[in-house]
C-alpha positions in Angstrom: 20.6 -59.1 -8.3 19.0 -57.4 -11.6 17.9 -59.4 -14.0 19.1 -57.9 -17.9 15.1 -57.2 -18.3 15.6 -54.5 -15.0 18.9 -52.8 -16.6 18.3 -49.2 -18.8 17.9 -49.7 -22.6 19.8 -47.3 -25.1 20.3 -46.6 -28.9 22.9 -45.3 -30.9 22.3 -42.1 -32.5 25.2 -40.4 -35.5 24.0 -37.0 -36.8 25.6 -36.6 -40.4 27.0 -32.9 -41.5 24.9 -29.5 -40.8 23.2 -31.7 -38.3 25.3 -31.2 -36.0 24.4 -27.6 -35.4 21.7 -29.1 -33.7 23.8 -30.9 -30.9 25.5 -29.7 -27.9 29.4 -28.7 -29.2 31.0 -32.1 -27.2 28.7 -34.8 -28.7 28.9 -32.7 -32.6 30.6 -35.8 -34.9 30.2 -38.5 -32.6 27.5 -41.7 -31.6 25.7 -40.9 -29.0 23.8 -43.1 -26.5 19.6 -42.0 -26.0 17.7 -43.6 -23.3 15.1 -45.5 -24.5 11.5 -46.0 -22.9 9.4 -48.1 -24.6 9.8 -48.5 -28.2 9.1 -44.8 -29.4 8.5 -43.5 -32.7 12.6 -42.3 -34.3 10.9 -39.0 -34.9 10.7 -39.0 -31.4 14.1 -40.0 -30.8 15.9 -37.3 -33.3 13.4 -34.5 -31.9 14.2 -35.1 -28.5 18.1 -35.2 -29.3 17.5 -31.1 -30.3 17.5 -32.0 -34.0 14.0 -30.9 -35.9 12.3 -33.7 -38.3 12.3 -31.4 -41.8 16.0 -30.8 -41.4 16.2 -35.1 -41.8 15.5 -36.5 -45.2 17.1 -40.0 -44.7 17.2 -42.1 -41.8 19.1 -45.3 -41.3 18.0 -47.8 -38.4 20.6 -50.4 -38.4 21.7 -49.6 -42.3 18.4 -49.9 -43.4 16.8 -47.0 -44.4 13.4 -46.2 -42.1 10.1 -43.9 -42.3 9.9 -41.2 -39.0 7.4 -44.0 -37.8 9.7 -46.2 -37.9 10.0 -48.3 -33.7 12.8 -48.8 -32.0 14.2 -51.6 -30.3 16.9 -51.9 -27.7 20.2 -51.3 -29.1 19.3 -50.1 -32.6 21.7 -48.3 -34.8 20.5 -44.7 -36.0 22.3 -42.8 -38.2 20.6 -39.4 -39.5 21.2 -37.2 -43.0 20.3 -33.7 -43.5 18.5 -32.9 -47.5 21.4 -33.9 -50.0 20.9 -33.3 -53.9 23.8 -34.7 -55.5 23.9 -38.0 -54.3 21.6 -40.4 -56.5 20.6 -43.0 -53.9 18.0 -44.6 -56.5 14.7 -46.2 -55.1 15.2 -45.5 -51.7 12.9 -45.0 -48.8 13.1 -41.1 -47.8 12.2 -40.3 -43.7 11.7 -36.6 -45.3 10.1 -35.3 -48.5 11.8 -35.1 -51.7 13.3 -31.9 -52.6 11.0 -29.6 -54.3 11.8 -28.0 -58.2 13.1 -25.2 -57.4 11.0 -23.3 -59.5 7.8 -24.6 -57.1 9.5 -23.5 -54.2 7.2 -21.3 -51.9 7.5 -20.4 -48.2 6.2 -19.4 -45.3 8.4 -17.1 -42.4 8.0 -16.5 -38.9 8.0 -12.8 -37.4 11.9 -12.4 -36.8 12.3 -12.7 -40.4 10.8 -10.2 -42.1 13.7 -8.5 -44.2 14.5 -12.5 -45.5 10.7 -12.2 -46.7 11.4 -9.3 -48.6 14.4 -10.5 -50.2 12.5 -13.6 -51.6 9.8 -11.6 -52.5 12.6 -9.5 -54.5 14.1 -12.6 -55.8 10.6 -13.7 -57.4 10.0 -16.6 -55.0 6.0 -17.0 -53.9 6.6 -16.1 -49.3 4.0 -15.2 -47.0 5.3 -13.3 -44.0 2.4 -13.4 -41.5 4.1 -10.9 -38.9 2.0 -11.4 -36.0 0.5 -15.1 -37.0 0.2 -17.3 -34.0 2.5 -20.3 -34.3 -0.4 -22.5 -34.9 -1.5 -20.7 -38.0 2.5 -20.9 -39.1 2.6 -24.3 -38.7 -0.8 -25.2 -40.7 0.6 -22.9 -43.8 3.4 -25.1 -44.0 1.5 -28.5 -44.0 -0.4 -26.7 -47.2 3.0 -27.4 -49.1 4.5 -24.1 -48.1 8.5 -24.4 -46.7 8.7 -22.7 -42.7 11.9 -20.5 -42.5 11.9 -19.6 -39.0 14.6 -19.0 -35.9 12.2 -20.9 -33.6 13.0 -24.9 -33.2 9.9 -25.5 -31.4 7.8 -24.4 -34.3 9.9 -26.8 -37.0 9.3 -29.7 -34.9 5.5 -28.9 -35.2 4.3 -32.4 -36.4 1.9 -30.3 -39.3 5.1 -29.0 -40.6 6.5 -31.2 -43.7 9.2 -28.8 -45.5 11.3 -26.4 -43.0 14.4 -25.3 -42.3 16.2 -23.5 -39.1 17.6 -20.2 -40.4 21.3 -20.5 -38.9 22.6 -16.5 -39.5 21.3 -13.4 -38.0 22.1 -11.4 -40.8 19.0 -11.2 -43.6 22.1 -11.5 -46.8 23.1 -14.4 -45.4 20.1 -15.6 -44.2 19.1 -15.0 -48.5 22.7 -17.5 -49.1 21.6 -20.1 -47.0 18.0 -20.3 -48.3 19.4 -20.5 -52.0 21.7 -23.0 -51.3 19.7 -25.4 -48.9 16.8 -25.4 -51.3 19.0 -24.7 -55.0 17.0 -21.6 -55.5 20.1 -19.8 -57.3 18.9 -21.0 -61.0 15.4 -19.8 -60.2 16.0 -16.2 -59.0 13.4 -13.9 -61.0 14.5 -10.7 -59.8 11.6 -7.8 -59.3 8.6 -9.8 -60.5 6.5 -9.5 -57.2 5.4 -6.9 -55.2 7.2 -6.6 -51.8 4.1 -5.9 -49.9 1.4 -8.0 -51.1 3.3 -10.7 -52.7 1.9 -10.5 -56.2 3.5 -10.9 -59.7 3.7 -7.5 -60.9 1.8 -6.7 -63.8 2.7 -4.5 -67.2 1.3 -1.0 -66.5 0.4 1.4 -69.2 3.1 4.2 -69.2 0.2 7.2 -69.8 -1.5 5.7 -66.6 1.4 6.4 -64.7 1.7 10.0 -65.3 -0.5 11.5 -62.7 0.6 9.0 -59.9 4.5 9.5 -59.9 6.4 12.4 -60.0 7.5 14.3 -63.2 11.1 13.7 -63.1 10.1 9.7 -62.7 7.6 9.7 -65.5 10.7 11.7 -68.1 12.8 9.3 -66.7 11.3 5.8 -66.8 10.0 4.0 -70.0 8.7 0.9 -67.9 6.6 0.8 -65.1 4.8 -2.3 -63.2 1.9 -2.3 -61.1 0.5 -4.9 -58.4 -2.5 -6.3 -59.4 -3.4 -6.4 -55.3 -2.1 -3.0 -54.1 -2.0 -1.1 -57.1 1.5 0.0 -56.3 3.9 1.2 -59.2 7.3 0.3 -59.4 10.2 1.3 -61.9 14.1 0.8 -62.0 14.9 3.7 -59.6 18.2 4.4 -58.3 17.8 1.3 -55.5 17.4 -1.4 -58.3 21.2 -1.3 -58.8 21.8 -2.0 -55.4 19.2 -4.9 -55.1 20.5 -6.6 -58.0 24.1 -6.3 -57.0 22.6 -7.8 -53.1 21.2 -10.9 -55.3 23.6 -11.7 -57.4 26.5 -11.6 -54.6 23.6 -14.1 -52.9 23.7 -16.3 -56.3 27.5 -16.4 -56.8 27.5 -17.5 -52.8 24.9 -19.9 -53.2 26.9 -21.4 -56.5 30.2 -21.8 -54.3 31.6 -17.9 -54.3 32.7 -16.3 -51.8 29.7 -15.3 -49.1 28.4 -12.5 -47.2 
């Protein structure tokens, strides 16, 4: 007959809100049992239950809240909350970061993601798009501070990577919506102050210095130009910055609890 020492040990694990993506569509919204061997780290635990560490910022192990370190035990209680910013919780002990000012948010994106790049970089916020980076290289830019936006949930369970988040939408406007609202970016939106290819702040250019380098019609046309300090690449309100800003603000209003898409 077994002894209780010989019988399988298990834990509890509840996923909280937009967590639940994560899990398969039957166990969404419910406790679920995860066999335990040893007394692994509850990093360990979430990560191998499909959900990646940076989309956790608070993790309760019986009630209390715990670091990702934190060991389990047989039988423990885990409950697991995606980033919240509304809730004061007061001087309580985070398994994530804290959420950055939105207005020191910078990122780093993976390969699939390029036109989401350029719509950050036209919203003013600081993104490196490495196309072709290995995931390694990805992964260390984000442990520099930088957030990972990426389609890849092997990546955001890299242990270097601190801020992340799994871009749920194929579709680069609502890719821009979710990216405001998970990290509050709609207040901070500086619309055409970086260069979409080198990822400057655009710089005053001389209107006279412009002349020779854009076509007549342009120069009659346009009282302001901007240069990139990197490139050396002019820009100007042509007929496209209409439809830019009308693409960020419809991202805005969404973000601030409009209608999407």
């Amino acid at each position: 007959m077994r002894g209780m020492e010989d019988l399988p040990a298990f834990v509890e694990l509840r996923a909280y809100g937009p967590l639940n993506d994560f899990l398969p569509g039957p166990l969404r919204g419910r406790p679920l049992r995860r066999r335990l061997y040893g007394t692994p780290a509850v990093k360990d635990v979430i990560e191998a239950a499909g959900i990646p560490h940076p989309e956790v910022q608070l993790v309760c192990v019986n009630g209390e809240p715990v670091g990702f370190g934190q060991r389990l035990q047989p039988s423990d209680r885990v409950a697991v909350y995606p980033p919240f910013r509304t809730v004061e919780l007061g001087p309580v002990l985070l398994a994530g970061p804290p959420p950055l000012p939105p207005d020191e948010a910078t990122f780093v994106l993976d390969g699939h993601l390029g036109r989401l790049a350029a719509y950050l970089r036209l919203s003013g916020f600081d993104t490196l798009y490495p196309r072709d980076a290995a995931d390694d290289e990805l992964a260390g830019l984000a442990g520099d501070g930088r957030i990972l936006l990426t389609r890849d949930l092997g990546l955001l369970k890299r242990s270097a990577v601190v801020r992340g988040a799994f871009v749920r939408s194929d579709r680069p406007s609502e890719q821009l919506i979710e990216t405001f609202r998970r990290f509050d970016l709609a207040g901070a939106v500086r619309p055409f102050a970086r260069c979409l290819t080198c990822n400057r702040l655009l710089e005053p250019a001389d209107r006279e210095s412009a002349r020779e380098l854009v076509p007549p019609r342009v120069f009659r046309e346009q009282a302001e130009f901007r240069r990139c300090p990197a490139c050396g690449r002019l820009f100007w309100r042509g007929s496209h910055v209409a439809r830019m800003a009308r693409l960020l603000q419809r991202a805005v209003e969404a973000a601030n609890g409009g209608a999407g898409g």
